[in-house]
C-alpha positions as CSV (number, residue, x, y, z in Angstrom):
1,X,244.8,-37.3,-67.9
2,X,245.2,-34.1,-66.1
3,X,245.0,-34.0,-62.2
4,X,242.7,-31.6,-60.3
5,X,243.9,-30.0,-57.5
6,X,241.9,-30.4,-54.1
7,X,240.8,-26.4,-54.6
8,X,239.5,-27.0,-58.1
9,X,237.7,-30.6,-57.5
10,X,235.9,-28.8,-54.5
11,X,234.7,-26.3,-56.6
12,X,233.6,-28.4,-59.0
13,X,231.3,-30.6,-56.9
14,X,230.2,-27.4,-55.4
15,X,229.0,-26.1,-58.7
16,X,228.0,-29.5,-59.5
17,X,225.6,-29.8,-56.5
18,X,224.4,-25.6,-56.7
19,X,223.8,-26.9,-60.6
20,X,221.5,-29.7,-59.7
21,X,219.1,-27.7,-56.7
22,X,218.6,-25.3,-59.1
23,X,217.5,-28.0,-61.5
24,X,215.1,-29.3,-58.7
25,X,211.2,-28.1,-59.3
26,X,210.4,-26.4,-56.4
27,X,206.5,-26.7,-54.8
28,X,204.6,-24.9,-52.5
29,X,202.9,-26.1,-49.8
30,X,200.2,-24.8,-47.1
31,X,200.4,-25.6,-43.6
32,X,197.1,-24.0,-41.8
33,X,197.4,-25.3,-38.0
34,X,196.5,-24.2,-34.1
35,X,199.7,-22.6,-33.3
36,X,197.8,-20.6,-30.7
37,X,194.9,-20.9,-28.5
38,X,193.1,-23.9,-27.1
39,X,194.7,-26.3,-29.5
40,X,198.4,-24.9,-30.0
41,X,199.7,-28.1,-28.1
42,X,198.6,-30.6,-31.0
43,X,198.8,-27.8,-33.7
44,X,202.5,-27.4,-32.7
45,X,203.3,-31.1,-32.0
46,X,202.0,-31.7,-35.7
47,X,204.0,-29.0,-36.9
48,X,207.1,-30.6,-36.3
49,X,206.1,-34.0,-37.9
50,X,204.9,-32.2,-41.2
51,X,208.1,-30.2,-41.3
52,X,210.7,-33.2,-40.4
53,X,208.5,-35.4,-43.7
54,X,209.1,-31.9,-45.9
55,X,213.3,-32.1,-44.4
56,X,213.7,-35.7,-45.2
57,X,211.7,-35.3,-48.7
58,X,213.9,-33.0,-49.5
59,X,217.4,-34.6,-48.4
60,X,216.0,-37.8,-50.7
61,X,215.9,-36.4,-53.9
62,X,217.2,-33.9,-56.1
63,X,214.4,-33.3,-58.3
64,X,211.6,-31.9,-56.2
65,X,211.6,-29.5,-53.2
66,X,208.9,-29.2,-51.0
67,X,208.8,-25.6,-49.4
68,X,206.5,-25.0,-46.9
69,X,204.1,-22.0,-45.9
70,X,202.7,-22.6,-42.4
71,X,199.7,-20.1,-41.4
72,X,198.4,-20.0,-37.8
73,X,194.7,-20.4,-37.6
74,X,194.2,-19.9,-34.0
75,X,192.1,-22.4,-33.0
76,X,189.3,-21.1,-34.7
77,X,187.2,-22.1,-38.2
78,X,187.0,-19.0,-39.5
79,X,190.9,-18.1,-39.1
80,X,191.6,-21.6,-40.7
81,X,189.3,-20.6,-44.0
82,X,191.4,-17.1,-44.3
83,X,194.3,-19.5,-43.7
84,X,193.6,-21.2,-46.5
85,X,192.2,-18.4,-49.5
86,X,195.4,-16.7,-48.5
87,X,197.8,-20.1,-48.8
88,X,196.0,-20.5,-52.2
89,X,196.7,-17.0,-53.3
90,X,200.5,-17.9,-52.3
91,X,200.7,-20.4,-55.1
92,X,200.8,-23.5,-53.2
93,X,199.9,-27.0,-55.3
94,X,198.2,-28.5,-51.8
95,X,197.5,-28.3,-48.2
96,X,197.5,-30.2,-45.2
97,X,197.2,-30.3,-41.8
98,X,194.2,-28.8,-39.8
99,X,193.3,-29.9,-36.2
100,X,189.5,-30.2,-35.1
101,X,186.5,-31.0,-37.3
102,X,185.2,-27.8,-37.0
103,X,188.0,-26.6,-37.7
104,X,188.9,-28.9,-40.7
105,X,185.3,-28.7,-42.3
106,X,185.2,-24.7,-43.4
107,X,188.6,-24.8,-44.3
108,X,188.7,-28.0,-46.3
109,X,185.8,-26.5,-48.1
110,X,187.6,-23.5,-49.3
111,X,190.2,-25.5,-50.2
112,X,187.7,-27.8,-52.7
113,X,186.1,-24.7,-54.0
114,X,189.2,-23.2,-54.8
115,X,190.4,-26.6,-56.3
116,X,193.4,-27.7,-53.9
117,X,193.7,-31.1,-52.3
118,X,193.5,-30.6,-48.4
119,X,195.2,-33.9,-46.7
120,X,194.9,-33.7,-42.7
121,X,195.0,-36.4,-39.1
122,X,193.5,-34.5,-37.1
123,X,189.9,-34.3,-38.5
124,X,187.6,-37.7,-37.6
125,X,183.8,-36.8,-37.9
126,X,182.2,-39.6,-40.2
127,X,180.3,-36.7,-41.9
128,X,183.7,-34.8,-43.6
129,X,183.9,-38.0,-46.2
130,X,180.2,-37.7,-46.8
131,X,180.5,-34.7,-48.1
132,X,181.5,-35.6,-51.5
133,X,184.4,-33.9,-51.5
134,X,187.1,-35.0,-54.8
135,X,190.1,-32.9,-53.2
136,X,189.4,-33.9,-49.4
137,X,191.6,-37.1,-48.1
138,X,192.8,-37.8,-44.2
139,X,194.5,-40.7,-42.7
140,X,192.8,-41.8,-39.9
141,X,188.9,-41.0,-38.6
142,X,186.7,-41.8,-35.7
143,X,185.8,-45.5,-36.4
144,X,189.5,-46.4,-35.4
145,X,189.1,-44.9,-32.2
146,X,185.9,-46.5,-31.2
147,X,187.2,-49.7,-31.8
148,X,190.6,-49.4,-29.9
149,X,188.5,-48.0,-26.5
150,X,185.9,-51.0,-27.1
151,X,188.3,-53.4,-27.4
152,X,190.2,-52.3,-24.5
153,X,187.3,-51.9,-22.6
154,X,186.7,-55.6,-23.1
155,X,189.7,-56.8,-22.7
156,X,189.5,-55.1,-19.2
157,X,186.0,-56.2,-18.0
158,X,184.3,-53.6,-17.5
159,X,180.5,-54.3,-16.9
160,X,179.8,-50.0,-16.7
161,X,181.3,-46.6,-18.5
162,X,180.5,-43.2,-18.1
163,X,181.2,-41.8,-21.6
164,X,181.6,-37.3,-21.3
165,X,181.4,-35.8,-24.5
166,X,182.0,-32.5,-25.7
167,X,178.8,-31.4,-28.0
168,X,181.1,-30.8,-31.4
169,X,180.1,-32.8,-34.3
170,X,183.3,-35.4,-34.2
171,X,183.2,-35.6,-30.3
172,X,179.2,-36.4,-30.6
173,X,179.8,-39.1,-33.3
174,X,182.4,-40.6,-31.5
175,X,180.3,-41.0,-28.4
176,X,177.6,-42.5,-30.7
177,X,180.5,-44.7,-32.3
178,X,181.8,-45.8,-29.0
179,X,178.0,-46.6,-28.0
180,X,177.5,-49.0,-30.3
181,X,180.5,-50.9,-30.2
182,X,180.6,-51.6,-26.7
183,X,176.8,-52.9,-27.3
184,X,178.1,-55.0,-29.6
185,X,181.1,-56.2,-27.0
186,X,178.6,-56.7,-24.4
187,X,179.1,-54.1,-22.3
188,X,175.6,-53.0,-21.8
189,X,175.4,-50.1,-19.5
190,X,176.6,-47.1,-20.8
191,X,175.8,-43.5,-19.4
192,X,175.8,-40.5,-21.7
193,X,177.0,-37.1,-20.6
194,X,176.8,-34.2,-23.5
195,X,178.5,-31.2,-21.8
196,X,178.9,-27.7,-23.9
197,X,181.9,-26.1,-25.4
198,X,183.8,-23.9,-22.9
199,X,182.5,-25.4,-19.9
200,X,185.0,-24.0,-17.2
201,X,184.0,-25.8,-14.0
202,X,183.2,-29.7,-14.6
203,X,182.5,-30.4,-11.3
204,X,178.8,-30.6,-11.0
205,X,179.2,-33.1,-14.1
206,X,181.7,-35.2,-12.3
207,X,179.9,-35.0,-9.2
208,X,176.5,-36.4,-10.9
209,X,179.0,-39.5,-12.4
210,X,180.2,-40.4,-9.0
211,X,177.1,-39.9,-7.0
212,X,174.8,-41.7,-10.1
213,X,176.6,-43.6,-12.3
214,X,179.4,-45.2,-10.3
215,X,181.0,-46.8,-13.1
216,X,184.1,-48.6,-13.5
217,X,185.9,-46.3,-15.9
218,X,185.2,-42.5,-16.6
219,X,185.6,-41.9,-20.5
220,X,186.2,-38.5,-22.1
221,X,185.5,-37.3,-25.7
222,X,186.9,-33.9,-25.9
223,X,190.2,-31.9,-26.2
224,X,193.0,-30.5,-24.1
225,X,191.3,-27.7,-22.0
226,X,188.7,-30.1,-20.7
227,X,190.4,-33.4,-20.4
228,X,192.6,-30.8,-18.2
229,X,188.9,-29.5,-15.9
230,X,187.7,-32.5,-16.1
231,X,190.5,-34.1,-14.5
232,X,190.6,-31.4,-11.9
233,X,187.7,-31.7,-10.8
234,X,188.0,-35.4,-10.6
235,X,190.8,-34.8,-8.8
236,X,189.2,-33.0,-6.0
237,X,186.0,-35.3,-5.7
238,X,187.8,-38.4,-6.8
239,X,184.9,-40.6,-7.9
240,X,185.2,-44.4,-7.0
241,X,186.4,-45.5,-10.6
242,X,189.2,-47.8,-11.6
243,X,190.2,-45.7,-14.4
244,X,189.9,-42.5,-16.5
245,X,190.4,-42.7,-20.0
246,X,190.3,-39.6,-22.7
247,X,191.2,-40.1,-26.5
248,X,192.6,-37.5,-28.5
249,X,195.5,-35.7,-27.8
250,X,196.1,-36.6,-24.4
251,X,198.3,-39.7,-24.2
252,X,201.0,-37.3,-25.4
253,X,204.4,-36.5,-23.9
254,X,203.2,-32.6,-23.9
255,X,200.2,-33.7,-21.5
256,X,203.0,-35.7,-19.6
257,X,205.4,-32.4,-19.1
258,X,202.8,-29.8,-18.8
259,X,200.1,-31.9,-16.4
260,X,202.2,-34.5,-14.6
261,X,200.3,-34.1,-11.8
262,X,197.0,-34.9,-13.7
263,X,197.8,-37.6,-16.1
264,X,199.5,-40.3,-14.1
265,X,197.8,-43.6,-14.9
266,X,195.1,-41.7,-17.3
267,X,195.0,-43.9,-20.9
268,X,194.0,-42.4,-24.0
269,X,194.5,-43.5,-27.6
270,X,198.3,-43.7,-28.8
271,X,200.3,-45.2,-31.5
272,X,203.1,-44.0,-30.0
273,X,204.5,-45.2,-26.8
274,X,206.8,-42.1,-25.2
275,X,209.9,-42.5,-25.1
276,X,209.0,-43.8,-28.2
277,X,209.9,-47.3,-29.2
278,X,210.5,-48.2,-33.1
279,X,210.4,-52.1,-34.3
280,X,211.3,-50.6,-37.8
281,X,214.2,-48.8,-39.8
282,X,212.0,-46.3,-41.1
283,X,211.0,-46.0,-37.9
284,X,214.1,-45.5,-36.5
285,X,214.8,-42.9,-39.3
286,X,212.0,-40.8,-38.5
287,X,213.0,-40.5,-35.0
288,X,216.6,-39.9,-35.5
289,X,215.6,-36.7,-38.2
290,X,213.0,-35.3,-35.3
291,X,215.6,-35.3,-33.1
292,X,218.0,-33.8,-35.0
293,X,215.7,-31.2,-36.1
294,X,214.1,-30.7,-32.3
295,X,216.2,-32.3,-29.7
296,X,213.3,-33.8,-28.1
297,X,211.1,-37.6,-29.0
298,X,208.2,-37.2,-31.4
299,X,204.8,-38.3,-30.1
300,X,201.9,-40.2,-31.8
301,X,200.3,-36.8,-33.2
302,X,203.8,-35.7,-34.9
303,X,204.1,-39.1,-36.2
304,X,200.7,-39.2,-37.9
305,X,201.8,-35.5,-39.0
306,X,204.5,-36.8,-40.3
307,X,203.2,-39.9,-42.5
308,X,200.3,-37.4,-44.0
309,X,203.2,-35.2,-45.1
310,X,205.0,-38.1,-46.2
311,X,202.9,-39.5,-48.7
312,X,201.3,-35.8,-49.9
313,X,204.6,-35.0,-50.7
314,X,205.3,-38.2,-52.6
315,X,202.6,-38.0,-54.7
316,X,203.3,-34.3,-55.3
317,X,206.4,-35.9,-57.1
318,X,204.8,-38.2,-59.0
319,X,202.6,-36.1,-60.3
320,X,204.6,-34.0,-61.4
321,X,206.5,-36.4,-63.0
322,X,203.7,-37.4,-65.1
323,X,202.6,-33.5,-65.8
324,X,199.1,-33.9,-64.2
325,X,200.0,-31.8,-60.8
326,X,198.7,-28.5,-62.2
327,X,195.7,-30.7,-64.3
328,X,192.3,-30.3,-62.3
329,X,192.5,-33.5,-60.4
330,X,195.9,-34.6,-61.1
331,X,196.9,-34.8,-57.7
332,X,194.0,-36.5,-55.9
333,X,194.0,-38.6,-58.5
334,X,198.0,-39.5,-57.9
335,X,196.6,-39.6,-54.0
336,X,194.0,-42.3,-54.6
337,X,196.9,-44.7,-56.0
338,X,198.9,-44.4,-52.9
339,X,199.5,-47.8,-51.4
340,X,202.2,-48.4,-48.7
341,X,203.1,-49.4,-45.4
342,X,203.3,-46.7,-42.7
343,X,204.6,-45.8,-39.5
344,X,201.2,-46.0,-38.9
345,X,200.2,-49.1,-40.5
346,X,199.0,-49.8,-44.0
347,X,197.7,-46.4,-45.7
348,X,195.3,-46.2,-49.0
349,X,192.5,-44.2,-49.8
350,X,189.0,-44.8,-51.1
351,X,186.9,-43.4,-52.8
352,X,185.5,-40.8,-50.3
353,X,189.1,-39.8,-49.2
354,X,189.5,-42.2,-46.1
355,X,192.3,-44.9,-44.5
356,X,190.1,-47.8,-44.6
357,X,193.3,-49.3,-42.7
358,X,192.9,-46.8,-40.1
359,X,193.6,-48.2,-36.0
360,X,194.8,-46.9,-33.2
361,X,195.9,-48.4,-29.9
362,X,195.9,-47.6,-26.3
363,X,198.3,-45.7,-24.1
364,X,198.8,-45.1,-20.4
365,X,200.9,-42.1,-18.7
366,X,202.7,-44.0,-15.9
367,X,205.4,-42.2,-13.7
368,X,208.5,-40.3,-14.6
369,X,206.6,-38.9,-18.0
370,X,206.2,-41.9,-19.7
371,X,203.2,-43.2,-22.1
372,X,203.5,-46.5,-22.2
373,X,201.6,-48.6,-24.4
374,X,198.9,-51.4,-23.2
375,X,196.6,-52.3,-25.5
376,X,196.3,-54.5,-28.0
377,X,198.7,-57.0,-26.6
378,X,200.6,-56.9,-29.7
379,X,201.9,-53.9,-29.4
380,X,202.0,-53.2,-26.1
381,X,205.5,-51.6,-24.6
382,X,204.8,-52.2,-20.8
383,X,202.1,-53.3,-18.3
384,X,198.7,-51.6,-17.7
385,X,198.3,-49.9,-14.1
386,X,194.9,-50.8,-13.3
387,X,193.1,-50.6,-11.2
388,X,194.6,-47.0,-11.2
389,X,193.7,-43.3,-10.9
390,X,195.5,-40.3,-11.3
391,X,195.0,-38.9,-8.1
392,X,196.4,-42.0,-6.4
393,X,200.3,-42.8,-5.4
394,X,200.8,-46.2,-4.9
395,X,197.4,-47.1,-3.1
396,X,196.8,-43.6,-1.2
397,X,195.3,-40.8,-2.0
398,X,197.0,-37.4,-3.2
């Protein structure tokens, strides 16, 4: 048997290797996110996790590639629905991604009409399933974030919450959500606050929740630029509560490096605890390919990027695998058979598109930039500060 020499057996496996990515099917996916304006923290955060699920998908196998087209909607619904007709005039087999149900609703529209599955975390109104959408699927919706405040808020004792809401569809229902679970818990006095979109100055708000509600905790429904007023002004009239608590997108490293000054001791909803902690390989494995990719620790909102990618691009496989990815359907179908564990937790869909799995859990910004998880016990990474504000060091004020 002849011997190759080390030149020749190295070009061998090169052409060997060149031979089989050439053999891989390549597919095209659309990636319409908040890379600028009020939302570009979580749009970019969710960035990363999509693109580290597209890196590993592709480092797995040799038979499909997952190339992705990322379009920058700008924080606003109508940018996202360009986004998208001009993704689909790309070629691409699906999309995903999309921050805000406002957002998220035109654009996953467009994407139905024009016949593409549209897979996305970062929508939760009630409503977008209700629409009867067959191409529309997310992994996680308001009703888990209802139940992990309640239930923290219960676990805490709190006889009173003021609960500030942004007047956008998802933040609305979520206050409604939040209403009726903590009825159900027991916790009977809860004061409403609607407040409009772009609101710049929220201290007469905050003012009219220390001088008239004076409740125990302070709970906000909204998104980065007014967790950031509203915690201003707190800051400056600092309203006898023992704890301020905002839900999405602000128990996020980000928030922790940008506002540390703000944050310390606010909670919000997390699945993440920062620097993150992973009780699983694949865990482990998603956090060592960020890191690679970013030299920095993901958060909870590139982790849930991450698994939607995940299991879009897996299904992308096997339906192509079984020749129904360019058959009307053929995908979502291939979707609605999904069933697997997570980083997140178990992760189906039914009928209407949802995670009927779906929970989150509670996170605390404590000092030196950590998020720390505290609630439910279970999964809790460290102990909850509380009584504590953020405008309070160790018992005095700032």
């Amino acid at each position: 048997m002849p011997v190759l020499n080390g030149g020749l057996l190295l070009g061998i496996l090169i052409s060997s290797a060149l031979a089989a990515d050439c053999r891989a099917a390549e597919f095209l996916v659309g990636v319409p996110l908040s890379l600028s304006g009020g939302l570009a923290r979580v749009g970019s955060e969710m960035e990363r996790g999509i693109a580290t699920a597209a890196a590993d998908f592709n480092q797995s196998q040799s038979r499909h590639r997952i190339r992705l087209l990322v379009q920058d909607d700008e924080s606003a619904p109508a940018k996202a629905v360009a986004a998208v007709e001009r993704l689909a005039s790309q070629g691409v087999v699906a999309i995903v991604g999309g921050y805000s149900s406002n957002i998220v609703a035109p654009a996953s529209d467009s994407a139905n009409r024009l016949g593409l599955v549209y897979l996305t975390s970062g929508a939760l109104s009630q409503g977008l399933s209700r629409r009867g959408l067959s191409n529309f699927f997310r992994i996680n919706d308001n009703n888990g974030y209802a139940r992990a405040v309640s239930r923290f808020l219960a676990e805490v004792g709190v006889a009173s919450v003021s609960i500030l809401y942004s007047n956008r569809d998802a933040s609305q229902e979520l206050a409604q959500l939040l209403l009726r679970h903590n009825q159900a818990r027991g916790i009977r006095r809860n004061l409403m606050h609607g407040f409009e979109p772009g609101v710049q100055d929220f201290k007469p708000l905050l003012n009219k929740v220390r001088l008239r509600d004076k409740p125990d905790i302070i709970v906000m429904i909204a998104y980065e630029n007014d967790y950031i007023g509203m915690l201003r002004a707190a800051r400056v009239l600092k309203p006898e509560v023992k704890a301020m608590l905002g839900v999405w997108g602000l128990a996020t490293s980000k928030m922790a490096a940008d506002f540390p000054e703000l944050v310390n001791n606010v909670l919000g909803a997390a699945l993440l605890s920062y620097p993150p902690s992973f009780k699983t390989e694949a865990g482990r494995r998603f956090y060592a390919s960020y890191h690679a990719r970013y030299r920095n620790a993901p958060d909870y909102m590139s982790e849930m990027a991450y698994v939607q990618g995940q299991v879009l691009f897996e299904a992308i496989a096997r339906a192509a695998d079984k020749g129904s990815l360019k058959r009307p359907g053929g995908l979502a179908a291939e979707l609605r058979n999904t069933r697997r564990d997570t980083l997140i937790g178990p992760l189906s869909f039914d009928a209407n598109g949802d995670n009927p799995h779906f929970t989150q859990y509670i996170g605390q910004h404590q000092d030196g930039g950590r998020v720390v998880l505290v609630s439910p016990a279970a999964q809790a990474t460290g102990k909850l500060n509380y009584p504590a504000v953020p405008w309070q060091i160790k018992g005095k004020d700032q």
